[in-house]
N, CA, C and O atoms as CSV, one atom per row, in Angstrom:
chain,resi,resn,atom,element,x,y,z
A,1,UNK,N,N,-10.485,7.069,-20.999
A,1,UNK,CA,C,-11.410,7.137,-19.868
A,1,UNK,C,C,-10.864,6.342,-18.687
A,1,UNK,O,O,-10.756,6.970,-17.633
A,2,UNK,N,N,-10.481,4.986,-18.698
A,2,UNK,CA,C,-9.942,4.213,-17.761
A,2,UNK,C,C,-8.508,4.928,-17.361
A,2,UNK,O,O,-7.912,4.215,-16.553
A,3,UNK,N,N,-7.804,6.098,-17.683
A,3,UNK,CA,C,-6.568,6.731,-17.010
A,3,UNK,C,C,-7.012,7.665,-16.287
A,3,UNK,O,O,-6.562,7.928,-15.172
A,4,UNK,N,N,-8.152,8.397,-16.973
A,4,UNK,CA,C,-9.108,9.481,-16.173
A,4,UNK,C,C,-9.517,8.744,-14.804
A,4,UNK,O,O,-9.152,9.312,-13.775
A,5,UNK,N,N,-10.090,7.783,-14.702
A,5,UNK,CA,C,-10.388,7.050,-13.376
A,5,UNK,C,C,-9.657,6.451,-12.288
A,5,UNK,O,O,-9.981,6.430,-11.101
A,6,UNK,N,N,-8.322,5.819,-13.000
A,6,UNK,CA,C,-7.361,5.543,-12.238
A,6,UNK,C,C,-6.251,7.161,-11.500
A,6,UNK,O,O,-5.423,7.351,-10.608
A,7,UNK,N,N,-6.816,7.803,-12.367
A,7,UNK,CA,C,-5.908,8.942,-12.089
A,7,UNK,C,C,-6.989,9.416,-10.677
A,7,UNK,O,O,-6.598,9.535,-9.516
A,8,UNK,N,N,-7.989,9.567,-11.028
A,8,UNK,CA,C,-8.939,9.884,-10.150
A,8,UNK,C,C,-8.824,8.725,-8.606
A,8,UNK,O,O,-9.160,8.989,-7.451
A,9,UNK,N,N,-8.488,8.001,-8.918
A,9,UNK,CA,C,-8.373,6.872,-7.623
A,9,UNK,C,C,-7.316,7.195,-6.917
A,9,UNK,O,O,-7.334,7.619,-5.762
A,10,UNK,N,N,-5.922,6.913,-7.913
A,10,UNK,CA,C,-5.098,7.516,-7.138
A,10,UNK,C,C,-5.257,8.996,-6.349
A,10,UNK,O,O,-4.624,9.076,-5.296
A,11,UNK,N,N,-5.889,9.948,-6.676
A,11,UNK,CA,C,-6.056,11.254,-5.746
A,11,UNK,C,C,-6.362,10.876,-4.609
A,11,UNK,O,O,-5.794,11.244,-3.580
A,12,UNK,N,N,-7.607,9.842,-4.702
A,12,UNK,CA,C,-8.447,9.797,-3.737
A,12,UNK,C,C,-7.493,9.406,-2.636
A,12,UNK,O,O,-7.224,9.965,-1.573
A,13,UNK,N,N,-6.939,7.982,-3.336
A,13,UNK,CA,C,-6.055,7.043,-2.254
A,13,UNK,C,C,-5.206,8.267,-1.491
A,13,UNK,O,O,-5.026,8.278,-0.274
A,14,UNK,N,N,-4.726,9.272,-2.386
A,14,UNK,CA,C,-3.062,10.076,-1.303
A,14,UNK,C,C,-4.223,11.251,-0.383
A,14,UNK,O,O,-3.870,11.932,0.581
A,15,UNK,N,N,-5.273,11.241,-0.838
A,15,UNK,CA,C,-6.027,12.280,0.293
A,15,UNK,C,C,-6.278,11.579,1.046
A,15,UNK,O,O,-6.042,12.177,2.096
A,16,UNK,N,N,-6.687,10.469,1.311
A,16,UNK,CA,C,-6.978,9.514,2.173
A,16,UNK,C,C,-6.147,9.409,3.085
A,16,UNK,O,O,-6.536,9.297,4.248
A,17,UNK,N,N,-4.499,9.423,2.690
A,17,UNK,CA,C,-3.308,9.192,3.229
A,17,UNK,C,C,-2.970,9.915,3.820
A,17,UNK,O,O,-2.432,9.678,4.902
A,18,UNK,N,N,-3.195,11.379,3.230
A,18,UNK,CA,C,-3.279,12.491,4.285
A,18,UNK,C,C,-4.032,12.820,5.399
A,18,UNK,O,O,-3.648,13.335,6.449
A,19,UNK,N,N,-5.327,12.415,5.013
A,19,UNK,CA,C,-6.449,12.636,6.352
A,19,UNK,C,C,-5.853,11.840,7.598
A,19,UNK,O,O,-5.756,12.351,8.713
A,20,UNK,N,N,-5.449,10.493,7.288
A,20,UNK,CA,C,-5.242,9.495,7.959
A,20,UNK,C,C,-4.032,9.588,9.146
A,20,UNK,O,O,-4.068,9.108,10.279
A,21,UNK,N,N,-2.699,10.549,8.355
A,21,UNK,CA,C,-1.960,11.025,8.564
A,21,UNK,C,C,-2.119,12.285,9.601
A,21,UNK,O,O,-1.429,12.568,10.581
A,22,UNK,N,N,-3.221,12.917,9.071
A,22,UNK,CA,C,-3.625,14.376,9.639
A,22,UNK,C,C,-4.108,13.691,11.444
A,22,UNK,O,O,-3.656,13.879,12.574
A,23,UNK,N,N,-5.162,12.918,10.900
A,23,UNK,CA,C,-5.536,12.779,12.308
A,23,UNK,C,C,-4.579,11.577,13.540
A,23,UNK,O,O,-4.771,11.381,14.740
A,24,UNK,N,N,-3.672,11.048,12.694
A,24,UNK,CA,C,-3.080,10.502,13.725
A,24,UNK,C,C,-2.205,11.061,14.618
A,24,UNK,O,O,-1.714,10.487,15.590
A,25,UNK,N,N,-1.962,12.550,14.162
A,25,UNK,CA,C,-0.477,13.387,14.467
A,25,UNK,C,C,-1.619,14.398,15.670
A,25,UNK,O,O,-0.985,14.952,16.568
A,26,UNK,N,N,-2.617,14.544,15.685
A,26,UNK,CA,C,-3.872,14.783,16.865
A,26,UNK,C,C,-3.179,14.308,18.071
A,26,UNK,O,O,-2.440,13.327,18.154
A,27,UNK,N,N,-3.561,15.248,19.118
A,27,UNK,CA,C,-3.550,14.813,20.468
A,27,UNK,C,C,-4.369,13.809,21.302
A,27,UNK,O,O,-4.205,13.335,22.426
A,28,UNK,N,N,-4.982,13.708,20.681
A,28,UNK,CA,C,-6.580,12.317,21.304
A,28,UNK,C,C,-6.986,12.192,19.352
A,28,UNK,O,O,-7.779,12.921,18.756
A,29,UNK,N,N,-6.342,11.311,18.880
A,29,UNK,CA,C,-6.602,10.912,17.487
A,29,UNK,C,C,-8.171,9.861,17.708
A,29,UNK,O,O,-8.527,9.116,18.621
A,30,UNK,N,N,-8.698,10.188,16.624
A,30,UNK,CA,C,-10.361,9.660,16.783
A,30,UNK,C,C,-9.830,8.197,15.980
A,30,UNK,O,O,-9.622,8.121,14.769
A,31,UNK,N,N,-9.631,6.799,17.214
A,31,UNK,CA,C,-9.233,5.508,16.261
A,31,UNK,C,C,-10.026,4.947,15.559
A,31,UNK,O,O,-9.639,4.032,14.832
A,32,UNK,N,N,-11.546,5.399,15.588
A,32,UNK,CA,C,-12.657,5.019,14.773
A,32,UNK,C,C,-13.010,5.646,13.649
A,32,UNK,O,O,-13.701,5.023,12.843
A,33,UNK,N,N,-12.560,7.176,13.330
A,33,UNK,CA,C,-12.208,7.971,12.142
A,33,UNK,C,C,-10.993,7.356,11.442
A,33,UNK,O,O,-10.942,7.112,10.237
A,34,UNK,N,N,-10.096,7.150,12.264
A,34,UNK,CA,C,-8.677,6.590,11.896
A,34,UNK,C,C,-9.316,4.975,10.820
A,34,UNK,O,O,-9.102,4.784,9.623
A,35,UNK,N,N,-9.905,4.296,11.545
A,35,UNK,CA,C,-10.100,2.786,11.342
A,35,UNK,C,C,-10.984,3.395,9.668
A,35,UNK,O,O,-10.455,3.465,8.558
A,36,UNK,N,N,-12.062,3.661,9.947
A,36,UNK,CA,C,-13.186,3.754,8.698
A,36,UNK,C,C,-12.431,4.583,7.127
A,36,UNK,O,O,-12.899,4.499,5.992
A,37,UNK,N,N,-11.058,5.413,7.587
A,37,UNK,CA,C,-10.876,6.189,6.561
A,37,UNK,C,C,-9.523,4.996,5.871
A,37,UNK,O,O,-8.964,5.074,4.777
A,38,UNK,N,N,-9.381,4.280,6.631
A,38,UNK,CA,C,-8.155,3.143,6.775
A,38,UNK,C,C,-8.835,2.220,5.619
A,38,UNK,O,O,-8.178,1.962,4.611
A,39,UNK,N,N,-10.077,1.756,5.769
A,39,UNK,CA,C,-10.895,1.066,5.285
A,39,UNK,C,C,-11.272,1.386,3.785
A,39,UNK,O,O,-11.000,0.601,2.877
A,40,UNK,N,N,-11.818,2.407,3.614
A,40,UNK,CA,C,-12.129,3.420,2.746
A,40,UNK,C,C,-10.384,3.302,1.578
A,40,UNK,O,O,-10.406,3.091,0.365
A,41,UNK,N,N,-9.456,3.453,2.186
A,41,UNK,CA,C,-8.332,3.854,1.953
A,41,UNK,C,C,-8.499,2.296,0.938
A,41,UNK,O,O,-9.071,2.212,-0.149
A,42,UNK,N,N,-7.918,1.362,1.579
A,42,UNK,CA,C,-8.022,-0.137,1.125
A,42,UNK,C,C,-8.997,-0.555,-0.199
A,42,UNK,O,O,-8.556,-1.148,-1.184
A,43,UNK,N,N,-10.645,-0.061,-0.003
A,43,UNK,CA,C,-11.253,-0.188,-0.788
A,43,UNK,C,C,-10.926,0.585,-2.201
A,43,UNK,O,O,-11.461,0.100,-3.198
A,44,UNK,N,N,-10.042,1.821,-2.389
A,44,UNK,CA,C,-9.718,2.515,-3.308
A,44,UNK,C,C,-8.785,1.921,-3.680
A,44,UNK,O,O,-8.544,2.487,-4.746
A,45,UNK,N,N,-7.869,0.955,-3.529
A,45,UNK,CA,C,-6.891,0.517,-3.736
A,45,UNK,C,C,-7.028,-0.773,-4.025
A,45,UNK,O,O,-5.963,-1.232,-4.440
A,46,UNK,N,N,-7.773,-1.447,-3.988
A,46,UNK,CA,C,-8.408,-2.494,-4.416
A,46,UNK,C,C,-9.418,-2.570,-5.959
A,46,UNK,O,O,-9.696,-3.429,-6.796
A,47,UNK,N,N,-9.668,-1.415,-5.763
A,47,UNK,CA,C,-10.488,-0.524,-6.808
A,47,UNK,C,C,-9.703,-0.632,-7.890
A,47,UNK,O,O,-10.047,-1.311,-8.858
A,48,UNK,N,N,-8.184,0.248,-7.821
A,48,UNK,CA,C,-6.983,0.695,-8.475
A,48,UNK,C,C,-6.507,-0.637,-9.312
A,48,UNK,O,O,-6.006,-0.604,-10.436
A,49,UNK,N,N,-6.758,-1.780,-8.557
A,49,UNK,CA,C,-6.049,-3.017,-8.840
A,49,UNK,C,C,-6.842,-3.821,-10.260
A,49,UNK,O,O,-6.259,-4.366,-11.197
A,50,UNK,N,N,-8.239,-3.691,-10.065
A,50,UNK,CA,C,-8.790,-3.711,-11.007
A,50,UNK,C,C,-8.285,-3.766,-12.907
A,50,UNK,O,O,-9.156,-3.781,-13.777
């Protein structure tokens, strides 16, 4: 169960990485979408560390 979850975290974390990615490569990138998914990003990874 605990590989099922970490496996599950890690997804989250590289979609995260992508969104983050997605919207910075934007012509007027939203830095407050940018900041909160940044955040979000951190908290999953902190999670992971667990």
């Amino acid at each position: 169960m605990h590989t099922a979850h970490l496996s599950a975290l890690t997804a989250k974390h590289s979609k995260l990485d992508q969104r983050i990615a997605v919207e910075a490569q934007r012509p007027l990138p939203d830095q407050m979408l940018i900041a909160q998914l940044k955040k979000e990003k951190l908290r999953v990874k902190e999670e992971m560390a667990r």
